[in-house]
N, CA, C and O atoms as a CHARMM CRD file, in Angstrom:
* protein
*
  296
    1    1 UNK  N      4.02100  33.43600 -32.16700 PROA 1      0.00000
    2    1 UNK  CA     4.17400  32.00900 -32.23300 PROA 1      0.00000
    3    1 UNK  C      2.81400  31.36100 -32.02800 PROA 1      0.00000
    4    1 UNK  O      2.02200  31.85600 -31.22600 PROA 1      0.00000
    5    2 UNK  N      2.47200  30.10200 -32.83300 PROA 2      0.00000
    6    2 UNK  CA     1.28600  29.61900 -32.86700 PROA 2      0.00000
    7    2 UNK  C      2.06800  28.14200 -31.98800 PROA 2      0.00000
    8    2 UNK  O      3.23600  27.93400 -31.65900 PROA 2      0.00000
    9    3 UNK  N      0.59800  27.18200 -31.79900 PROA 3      0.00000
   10    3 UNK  CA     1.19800  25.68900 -30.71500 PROA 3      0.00000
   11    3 UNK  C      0.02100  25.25200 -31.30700 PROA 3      0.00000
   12    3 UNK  O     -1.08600  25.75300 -31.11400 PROA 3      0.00000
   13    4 UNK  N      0.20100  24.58300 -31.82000 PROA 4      0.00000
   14    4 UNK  CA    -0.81400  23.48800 -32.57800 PROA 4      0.00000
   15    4 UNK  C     -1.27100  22.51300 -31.63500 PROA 4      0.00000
   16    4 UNK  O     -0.57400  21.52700 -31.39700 PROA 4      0.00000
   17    5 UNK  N     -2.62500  22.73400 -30.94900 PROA 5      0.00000
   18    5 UNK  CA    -3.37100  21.24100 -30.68600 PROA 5      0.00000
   19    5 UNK  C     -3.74900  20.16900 -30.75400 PROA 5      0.00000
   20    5 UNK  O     -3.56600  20.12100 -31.97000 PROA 5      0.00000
   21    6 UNK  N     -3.99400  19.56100 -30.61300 PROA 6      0.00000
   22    6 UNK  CA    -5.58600  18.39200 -31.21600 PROA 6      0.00000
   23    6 UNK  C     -6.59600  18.77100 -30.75100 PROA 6      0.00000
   24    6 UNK  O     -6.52700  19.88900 -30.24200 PROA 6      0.00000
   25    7 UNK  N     -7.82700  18.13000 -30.70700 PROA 7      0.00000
   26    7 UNK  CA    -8.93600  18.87100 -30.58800 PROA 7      0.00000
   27    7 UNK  C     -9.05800  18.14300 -28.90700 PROA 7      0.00000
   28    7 UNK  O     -9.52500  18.76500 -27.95300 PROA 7      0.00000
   29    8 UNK  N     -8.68900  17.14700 -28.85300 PROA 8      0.00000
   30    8 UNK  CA    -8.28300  16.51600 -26.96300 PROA 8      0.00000
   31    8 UNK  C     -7.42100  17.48400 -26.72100 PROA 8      0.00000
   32    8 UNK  O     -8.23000  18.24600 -26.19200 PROA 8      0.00000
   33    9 UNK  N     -6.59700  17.96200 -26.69100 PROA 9      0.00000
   34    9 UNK  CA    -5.57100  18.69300 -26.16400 PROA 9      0.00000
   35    9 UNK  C     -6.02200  20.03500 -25.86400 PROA 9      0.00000
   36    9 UNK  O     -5.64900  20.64800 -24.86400 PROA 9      0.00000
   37   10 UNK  N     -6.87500  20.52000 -26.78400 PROA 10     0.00000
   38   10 UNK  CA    -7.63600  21.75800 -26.88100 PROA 10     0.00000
   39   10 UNK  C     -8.86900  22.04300 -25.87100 PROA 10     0.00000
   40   10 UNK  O     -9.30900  23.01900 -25.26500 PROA 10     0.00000
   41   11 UNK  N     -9.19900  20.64500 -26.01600 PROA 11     0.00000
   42   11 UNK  CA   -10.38700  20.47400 -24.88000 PROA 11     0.00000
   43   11 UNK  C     -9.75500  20.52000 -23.31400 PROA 11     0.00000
   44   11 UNK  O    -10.10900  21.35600 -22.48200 PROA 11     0.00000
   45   12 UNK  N     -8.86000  19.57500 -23.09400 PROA 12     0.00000
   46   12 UNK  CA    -8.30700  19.76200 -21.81700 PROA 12     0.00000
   47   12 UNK  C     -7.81600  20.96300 -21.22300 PROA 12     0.00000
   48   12 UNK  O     -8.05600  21.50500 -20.14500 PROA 12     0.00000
   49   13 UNK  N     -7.16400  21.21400 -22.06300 PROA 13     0.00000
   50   13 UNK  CA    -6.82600  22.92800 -21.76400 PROA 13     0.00000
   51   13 UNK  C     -7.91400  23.83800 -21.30200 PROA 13     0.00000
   52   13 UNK  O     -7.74700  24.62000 -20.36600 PROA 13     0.00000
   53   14 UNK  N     -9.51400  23.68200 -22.25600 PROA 14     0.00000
   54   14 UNK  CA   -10.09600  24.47600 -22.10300 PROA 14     0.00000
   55   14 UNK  C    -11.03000  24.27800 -20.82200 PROA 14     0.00000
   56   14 UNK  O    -11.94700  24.99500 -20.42100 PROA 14     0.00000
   57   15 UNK  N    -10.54800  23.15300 -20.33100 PROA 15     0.00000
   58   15 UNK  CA   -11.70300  22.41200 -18.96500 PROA 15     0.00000
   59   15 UNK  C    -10.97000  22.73700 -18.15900 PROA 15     0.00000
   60   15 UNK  O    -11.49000  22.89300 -17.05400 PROA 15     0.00000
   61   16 UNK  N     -9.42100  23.00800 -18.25600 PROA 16     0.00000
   62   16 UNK  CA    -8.64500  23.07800 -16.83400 PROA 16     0.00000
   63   16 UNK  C     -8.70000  24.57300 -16.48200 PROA 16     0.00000
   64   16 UNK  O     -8.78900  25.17800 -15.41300 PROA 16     0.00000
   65   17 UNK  N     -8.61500  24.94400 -17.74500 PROA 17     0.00000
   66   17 UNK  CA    -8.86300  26.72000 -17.61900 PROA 17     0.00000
   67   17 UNK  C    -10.12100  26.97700 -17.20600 PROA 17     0.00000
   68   17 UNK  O    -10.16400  26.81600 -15.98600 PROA 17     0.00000
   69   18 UNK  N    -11.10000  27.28000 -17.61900 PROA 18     0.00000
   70   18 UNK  CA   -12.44500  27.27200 -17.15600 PROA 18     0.00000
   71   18 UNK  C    -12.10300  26.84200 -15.39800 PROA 18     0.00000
   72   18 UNK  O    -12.33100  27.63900 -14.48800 PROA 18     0.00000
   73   19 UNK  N    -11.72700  25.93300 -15.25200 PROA 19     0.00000
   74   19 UNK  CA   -12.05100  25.11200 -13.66000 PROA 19     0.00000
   75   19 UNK  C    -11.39700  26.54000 -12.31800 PROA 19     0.00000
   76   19 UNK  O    -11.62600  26.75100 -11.12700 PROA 19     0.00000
   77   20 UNK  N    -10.49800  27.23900 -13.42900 PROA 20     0.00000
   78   20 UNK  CA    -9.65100  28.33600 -12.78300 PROA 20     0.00000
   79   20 UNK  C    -10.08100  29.61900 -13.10400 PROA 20     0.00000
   80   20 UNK  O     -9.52900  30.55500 -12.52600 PROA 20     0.00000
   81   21 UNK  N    -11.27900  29.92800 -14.20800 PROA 21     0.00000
   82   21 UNK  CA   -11.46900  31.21200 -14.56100 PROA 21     0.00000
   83   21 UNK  C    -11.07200  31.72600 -15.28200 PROA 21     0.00000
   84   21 UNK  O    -11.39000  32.90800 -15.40700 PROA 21     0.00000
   85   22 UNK  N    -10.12900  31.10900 -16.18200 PROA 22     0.00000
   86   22 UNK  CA    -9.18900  31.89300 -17.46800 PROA 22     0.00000
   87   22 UNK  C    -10.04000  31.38100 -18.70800 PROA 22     0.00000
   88   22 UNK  O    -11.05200  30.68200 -18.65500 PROA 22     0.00000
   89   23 UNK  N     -9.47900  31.82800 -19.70700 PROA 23     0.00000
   90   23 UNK  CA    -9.42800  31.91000 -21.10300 PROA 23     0.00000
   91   23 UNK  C     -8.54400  30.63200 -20.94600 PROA 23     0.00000
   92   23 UNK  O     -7.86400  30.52000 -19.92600 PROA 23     0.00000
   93   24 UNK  N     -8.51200  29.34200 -22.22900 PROA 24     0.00000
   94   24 UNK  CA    -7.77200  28.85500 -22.42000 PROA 24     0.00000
   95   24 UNK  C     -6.15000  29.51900 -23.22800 PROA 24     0.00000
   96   24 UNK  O     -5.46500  28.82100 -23.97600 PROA 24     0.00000
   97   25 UNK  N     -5.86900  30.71500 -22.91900 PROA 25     0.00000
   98   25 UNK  CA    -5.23500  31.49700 -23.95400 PROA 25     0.00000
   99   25 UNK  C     -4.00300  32.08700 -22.24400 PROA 25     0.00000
  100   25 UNK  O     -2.82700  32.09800 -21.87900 PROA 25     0.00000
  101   26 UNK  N     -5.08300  32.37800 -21.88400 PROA 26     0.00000
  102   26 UNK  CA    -4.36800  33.20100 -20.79800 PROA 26     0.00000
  103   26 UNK  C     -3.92600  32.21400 -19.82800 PROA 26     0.00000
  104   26 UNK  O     -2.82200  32.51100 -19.37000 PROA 26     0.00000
  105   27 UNK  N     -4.61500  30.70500 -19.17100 PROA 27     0.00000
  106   27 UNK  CA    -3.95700  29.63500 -18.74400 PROA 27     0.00000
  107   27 UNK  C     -2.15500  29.49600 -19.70600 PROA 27     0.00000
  108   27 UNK  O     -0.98200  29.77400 -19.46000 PROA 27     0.00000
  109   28 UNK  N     -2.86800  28.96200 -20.71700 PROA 28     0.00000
  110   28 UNK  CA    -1.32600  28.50500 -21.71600 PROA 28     0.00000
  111   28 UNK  C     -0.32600  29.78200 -21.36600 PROA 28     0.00000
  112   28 UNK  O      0.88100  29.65800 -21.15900 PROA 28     0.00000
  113   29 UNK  N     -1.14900  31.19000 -21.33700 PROA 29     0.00000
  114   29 UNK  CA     0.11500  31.91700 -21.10000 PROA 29     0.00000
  115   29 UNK  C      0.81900  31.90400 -19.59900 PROA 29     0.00000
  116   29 UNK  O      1.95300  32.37700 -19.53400 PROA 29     0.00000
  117   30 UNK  N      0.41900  31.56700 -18.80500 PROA 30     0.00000
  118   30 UNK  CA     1.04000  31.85800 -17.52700 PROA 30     0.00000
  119   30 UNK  C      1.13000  30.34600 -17.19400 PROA 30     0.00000
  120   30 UNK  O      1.36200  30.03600 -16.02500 PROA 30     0.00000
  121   31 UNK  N      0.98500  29.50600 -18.01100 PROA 31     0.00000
  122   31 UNK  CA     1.55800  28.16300 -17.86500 PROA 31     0.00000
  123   31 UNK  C      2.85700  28.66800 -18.72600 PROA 31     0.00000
  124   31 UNK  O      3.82400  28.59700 -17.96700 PROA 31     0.00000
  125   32 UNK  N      3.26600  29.15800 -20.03200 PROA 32     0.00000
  126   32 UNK  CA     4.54600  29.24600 -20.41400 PROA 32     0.00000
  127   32 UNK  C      5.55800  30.46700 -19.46600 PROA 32     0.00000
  128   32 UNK  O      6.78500  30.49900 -19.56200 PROA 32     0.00000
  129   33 UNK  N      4.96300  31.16200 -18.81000 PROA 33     0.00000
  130   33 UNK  CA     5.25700  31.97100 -18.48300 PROA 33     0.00000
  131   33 UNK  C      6.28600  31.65400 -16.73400 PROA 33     0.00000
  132   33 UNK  O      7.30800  32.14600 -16.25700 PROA 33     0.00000
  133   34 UNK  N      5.41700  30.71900 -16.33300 PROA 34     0.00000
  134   34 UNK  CA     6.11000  30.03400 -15.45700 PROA 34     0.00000
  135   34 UNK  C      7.06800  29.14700 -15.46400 PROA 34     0.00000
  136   34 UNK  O      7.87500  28.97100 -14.55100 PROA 34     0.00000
  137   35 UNK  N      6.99500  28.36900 -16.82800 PROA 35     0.00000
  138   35 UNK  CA     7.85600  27.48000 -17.40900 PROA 35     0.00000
  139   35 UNK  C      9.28800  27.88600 -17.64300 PROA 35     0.00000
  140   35 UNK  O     10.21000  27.07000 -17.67400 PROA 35     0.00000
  141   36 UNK  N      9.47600  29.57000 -17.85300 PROA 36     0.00000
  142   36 UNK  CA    10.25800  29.76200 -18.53800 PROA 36     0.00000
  143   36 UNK  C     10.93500  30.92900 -17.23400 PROA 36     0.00000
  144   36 UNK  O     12.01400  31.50300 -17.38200 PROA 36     0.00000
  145   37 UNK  N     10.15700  31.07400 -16.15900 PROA 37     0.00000
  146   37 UNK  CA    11.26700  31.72500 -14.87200 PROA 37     0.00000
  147   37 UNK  C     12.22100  31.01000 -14.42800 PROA 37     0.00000
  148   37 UNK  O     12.36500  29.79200 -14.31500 PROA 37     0.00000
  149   38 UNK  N     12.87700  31.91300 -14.18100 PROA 38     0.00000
  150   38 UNK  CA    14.60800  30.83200 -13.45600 PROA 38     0.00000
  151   38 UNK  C     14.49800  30.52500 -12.43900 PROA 38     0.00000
  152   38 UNK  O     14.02300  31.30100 -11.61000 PROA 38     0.00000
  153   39 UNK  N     14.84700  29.42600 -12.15400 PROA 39     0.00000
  154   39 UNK  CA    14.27600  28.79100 -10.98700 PROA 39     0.00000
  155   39 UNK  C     15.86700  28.92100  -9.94000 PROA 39     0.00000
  156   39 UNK  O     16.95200  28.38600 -10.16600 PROA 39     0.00000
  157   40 UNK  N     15.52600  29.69500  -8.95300 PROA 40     0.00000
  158   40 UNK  CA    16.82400  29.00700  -8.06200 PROA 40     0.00000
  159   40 UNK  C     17.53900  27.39900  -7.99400 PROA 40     0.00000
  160   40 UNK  O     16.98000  26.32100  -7.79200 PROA 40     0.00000
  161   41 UNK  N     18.74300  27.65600  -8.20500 PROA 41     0.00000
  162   41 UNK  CA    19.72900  25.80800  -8.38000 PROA 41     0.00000
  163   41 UNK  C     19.29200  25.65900  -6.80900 PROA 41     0.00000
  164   41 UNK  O     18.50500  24.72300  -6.66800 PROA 41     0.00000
  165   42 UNK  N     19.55500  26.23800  -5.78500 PROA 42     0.00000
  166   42 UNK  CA    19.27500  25.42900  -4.56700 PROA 42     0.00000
  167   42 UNK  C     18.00100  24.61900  -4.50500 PROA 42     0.00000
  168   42 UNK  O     17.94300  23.40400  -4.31900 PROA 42     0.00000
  169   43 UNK  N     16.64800  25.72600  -4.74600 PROA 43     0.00000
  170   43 UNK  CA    15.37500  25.31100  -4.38000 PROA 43     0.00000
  171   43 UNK  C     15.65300  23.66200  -5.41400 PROA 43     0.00000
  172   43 UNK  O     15.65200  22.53000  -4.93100 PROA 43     0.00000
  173   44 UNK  N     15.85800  24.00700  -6.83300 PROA 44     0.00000
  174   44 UNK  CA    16.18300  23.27600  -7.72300 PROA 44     0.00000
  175   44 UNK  C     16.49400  21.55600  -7.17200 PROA 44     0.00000
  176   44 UNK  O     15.98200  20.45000  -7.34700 PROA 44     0.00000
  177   45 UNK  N     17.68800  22.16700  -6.40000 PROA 45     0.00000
  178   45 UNK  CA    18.64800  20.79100  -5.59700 PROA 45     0.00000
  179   45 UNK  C     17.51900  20.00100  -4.50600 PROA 45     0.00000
  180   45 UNK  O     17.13400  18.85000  -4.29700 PROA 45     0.00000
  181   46 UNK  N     17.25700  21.39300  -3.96200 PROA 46     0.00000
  182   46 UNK  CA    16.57900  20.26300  -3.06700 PROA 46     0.00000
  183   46 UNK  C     14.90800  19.67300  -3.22300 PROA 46     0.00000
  184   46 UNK  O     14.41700  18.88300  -2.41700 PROA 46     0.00000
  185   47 UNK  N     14.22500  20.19300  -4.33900 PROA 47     0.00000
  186   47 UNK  CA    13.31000  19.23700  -4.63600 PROA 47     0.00000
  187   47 UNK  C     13.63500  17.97300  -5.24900 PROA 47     0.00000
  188   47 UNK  O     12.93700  16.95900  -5.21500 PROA 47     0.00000
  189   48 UNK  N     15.25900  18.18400  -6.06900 PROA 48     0.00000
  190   48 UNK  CA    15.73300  16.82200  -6.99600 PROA 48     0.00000
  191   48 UNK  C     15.81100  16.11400  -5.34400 PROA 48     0.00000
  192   48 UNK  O     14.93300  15.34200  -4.95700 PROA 48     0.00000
  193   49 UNK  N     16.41600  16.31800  -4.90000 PROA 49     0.00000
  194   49 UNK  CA    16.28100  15.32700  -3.63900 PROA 49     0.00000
  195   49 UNK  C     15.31800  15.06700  -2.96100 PROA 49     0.00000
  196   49 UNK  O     15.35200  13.97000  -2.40300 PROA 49     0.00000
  197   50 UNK  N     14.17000  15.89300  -2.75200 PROA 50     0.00000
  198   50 UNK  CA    13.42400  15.31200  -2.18500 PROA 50     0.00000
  199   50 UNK  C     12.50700  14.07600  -3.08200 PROA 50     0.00000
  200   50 UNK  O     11.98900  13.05500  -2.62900 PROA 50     0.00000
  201   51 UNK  N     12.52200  14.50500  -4.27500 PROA 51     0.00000
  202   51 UNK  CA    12.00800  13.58300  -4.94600 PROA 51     0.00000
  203   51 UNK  C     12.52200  12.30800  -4.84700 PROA 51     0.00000
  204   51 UNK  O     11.73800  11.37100  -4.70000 PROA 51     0.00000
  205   52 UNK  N     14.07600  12.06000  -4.92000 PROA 52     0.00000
  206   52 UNK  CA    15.03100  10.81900  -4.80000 PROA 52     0.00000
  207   52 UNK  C     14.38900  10.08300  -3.45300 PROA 52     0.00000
  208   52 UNK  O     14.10300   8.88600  -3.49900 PROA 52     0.00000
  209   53 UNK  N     14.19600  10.81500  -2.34100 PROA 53     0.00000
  210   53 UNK  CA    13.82400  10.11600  -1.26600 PROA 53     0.00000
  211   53 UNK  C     12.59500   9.40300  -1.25000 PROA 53     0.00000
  212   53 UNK  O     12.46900   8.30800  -0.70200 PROA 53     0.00000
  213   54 UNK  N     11.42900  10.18100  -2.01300 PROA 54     0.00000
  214   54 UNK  CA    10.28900   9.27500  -2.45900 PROA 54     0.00000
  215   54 UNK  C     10.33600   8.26600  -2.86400 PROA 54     0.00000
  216   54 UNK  O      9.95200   7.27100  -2.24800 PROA 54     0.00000
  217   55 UNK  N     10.85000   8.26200  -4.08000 PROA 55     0.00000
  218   55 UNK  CA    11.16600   7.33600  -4.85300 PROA 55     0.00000
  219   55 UNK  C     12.09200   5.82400  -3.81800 PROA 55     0.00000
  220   55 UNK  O     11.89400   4.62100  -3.98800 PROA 55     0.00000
  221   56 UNK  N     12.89900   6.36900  -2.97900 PROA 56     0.00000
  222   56 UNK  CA    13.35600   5.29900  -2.28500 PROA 56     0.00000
  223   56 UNK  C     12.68700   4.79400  -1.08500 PROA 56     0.00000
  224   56 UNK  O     13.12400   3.97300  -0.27900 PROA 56     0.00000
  225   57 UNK  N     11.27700   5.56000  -1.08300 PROA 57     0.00000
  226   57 UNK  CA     9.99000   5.22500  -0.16100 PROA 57     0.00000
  227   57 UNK  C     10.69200   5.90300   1.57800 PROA 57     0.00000
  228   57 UNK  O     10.65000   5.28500   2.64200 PROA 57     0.00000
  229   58 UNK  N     11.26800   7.27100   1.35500 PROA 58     0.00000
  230   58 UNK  CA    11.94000   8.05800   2.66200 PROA 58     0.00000
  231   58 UNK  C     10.45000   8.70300   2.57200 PROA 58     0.00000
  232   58 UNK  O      9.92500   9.24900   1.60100 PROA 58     0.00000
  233   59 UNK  N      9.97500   8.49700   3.75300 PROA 59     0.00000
  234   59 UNK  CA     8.47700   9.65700   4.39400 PROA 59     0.00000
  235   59 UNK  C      8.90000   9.77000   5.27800 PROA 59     0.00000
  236   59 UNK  O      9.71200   9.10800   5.92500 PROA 59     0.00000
  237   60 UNK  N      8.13800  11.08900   5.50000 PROA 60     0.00000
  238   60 UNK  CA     7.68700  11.50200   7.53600 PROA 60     0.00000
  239   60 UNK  C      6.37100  11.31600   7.20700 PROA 60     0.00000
  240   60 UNK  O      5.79400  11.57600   6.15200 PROA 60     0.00000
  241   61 UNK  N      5.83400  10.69400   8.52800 PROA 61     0.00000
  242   61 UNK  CA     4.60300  10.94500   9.48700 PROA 61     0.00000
  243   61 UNK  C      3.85700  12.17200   9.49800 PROA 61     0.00000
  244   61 UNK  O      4.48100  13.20700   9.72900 PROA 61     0.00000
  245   62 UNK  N      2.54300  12.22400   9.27100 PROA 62     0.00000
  246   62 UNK  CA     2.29700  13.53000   9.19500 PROA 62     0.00000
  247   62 UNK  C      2.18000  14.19400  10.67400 PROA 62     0.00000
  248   62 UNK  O      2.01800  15.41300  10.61700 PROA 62     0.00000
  249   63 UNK  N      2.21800  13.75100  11.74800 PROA 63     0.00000
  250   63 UNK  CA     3.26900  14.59700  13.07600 PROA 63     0.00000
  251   63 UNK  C      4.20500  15.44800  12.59500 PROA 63     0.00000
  252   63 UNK  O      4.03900  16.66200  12.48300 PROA 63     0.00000
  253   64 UNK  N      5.22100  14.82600  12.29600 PROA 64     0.00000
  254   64 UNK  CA     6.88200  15.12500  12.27000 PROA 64     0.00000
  255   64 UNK  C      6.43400  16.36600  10.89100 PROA 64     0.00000
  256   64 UNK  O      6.88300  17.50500  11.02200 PROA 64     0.00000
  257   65 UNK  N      5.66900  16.08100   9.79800 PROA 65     0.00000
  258   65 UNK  CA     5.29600  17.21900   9.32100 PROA 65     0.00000
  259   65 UNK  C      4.58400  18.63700   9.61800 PROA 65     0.00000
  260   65 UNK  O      4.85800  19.74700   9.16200 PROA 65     0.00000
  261   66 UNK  N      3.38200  18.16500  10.71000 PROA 66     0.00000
  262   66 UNK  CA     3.07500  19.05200  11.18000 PROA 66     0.00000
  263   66 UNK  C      4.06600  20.00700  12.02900 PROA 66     0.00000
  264   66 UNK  O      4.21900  21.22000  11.87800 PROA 66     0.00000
  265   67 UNK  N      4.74200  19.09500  13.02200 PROA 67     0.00000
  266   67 UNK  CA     5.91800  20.05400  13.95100 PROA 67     0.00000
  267   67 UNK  C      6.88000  20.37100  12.78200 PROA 67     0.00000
  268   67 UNK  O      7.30900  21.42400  13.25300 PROA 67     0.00000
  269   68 UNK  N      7.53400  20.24400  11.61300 PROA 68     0.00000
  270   68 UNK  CA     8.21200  21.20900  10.90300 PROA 68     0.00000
  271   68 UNK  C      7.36600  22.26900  10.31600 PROA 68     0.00000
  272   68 UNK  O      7.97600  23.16400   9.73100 PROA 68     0.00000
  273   69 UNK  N      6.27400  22.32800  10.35400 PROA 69     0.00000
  274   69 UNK  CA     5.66300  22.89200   9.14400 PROA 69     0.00000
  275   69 UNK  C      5.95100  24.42100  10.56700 PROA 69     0.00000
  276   69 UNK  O      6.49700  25.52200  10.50600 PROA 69     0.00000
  277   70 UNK  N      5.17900  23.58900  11.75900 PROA 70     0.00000
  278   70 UNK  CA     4.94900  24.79500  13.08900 PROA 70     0.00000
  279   70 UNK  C      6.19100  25.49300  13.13000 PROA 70     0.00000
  280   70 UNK  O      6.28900  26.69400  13.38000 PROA 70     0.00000
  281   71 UNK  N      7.31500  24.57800  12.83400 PROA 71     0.00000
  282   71 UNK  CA     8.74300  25.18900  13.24000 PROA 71     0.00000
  283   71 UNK  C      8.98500  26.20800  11.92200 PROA 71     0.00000
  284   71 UNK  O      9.67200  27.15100  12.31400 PROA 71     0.00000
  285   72 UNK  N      8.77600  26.29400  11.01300 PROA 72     0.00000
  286   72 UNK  CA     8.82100  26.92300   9.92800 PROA 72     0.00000
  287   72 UNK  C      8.34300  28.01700  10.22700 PROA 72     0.00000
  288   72 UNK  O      9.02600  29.00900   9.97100 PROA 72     0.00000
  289   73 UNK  N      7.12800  28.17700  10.81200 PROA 73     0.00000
  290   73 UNK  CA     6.08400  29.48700  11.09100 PROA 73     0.00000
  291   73 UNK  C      6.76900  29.89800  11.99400 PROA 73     0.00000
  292   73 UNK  O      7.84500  30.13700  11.44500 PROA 73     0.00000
  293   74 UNK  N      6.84200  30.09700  12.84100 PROA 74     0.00000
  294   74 UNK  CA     7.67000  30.48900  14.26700 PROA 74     0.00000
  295   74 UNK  C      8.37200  31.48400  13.98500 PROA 74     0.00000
  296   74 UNK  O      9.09200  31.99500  14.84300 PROA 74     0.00000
């Protein structure tokens, strides 16, 4: 399968790759490559929600982040 560029599109690719060490060839591949793993429905669920809460301007403090992040490690 071929993916047709533009020559902007081609360029970006090839600046973001470079910035990481790849080939613009081998970026696109493990950019499709990730695209296309199955993603767990839970993890799934709960980023759709966490996103919803952004969007309704729900934050923590970066405290209350730090002590979950600690409670996580533990």
């Amino acid at each position: 399968m071929q993916i047709q560029l533009s020559p902007a599109e081609h360029a970006r690719l090839a600046a973001v790759a470079a910035r990481s060490g790849r080939t613009p060839e081998q970026f696109a591949t493990e950019l499709l490559e990730a695209a296309l793993r199955p993603v767990d429905p839970a993890f799934r669920a709960a980023v759709q929600e966490g996103l919803a809460q952004a969007r309704r301007g729900e934050f923590i403090d970066e405290e209350e982040m730090e002590r979950r992040i600690q409670e996580m490690l533990k």
